[in-house]
C-alpha positions in Angstrom: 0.0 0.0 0.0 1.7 3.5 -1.0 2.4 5.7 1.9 0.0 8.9 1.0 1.7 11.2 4.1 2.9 10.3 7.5 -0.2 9.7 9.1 -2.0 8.6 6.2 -2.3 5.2 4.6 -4.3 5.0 1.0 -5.2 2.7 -1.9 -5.0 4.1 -5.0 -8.5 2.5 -7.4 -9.7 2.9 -11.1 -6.9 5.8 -10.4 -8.5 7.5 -7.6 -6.7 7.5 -4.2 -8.9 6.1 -1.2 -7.8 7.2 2.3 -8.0 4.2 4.9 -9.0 5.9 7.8 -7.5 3.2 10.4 -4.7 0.8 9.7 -2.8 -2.0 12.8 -1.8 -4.9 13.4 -4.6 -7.5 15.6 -2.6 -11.1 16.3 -4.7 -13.8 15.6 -4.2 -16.5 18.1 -3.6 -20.1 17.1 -7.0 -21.0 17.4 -8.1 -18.1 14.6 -9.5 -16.0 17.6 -9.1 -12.3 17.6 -9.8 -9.3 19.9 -11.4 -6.2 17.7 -10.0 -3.3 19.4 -12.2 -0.6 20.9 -11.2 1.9 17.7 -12.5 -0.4 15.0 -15.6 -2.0 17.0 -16.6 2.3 17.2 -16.0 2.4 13.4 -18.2 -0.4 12.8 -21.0 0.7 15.3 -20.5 -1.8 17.3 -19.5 -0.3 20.7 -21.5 -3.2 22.4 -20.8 -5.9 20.4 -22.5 -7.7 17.4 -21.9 -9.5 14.1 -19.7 -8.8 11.6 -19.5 -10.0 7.9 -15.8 -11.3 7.1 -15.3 -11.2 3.4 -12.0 -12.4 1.4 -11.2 -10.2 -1.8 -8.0 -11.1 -3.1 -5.2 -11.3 -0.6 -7.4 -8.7 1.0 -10.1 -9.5 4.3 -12.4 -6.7 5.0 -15.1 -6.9 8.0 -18.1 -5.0 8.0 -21.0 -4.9 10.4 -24.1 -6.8 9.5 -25.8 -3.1 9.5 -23.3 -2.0 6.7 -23.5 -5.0 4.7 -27.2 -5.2 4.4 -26.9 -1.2 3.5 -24.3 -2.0 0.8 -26.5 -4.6 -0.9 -29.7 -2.6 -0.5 -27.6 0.6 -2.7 -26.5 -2.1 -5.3 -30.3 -3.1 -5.4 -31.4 0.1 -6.5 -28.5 0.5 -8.4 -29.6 -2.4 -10.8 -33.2 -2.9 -10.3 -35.2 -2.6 -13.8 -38.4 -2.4 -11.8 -40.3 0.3 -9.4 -42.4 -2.6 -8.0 -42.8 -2.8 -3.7 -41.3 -5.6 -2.8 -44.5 -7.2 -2.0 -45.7 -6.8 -5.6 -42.6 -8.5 -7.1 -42.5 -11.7 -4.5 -46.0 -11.8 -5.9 -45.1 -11.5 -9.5 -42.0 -14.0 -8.9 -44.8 -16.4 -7.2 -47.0 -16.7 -10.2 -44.1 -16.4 -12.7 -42.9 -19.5 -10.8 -46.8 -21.4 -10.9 -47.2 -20.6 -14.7 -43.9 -22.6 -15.1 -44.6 -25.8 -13.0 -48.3 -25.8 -14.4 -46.3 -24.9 -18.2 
């Protein structure tokens, strides 16, 4: 990871530089437990404990609350839905798509 300054730490992306607001090392015991320090549970709004999603990208692992996991899939949702249907309306459009086909 390039150095951006002293106190910063970045990743540069599609050519744009991301600041990583909090960078350290955590030891991971031999059993693969770990203690989340105080700083990042408070990033993850997690002050008194929770969930978090673990997810591998590359040589890369990135945690994320359950909270901001369910609010990054939600934005991709809308980011790709083709439809303005309530959800309601589309499980009941998915239902009858699905009886047409084992009646079909």
């Amino acid at each position: 990871m390039p150095i951006c300054d002293m106190h910063l730490m970045c990743d540069i992306i599609d050519d744009r530089v991301h600041v990583v607001d909090l960078v350290m090392d955590i030891k991971v015991a031999q059993n693969g437990r770990m203690v989340l320090p105080r700083s990042v549970r408070e990033a993850l709004g997690m002050e008194n404990g929770g969930i978090v999603v673990l997810s591998v990208e590359g040589d890369e692992v990135k945690l994320s609350s359950i909270r901001q996991s369910i609010q990054r899939a939600q934005q991709l949702y809308r980011q790709y839905v083709t439809n303005d249907l309530p959800v309601e309306e589309f499980i009941q459009a998915r239902r009858a798509d699905a009886a047409r086909e084992d009646q079909g």
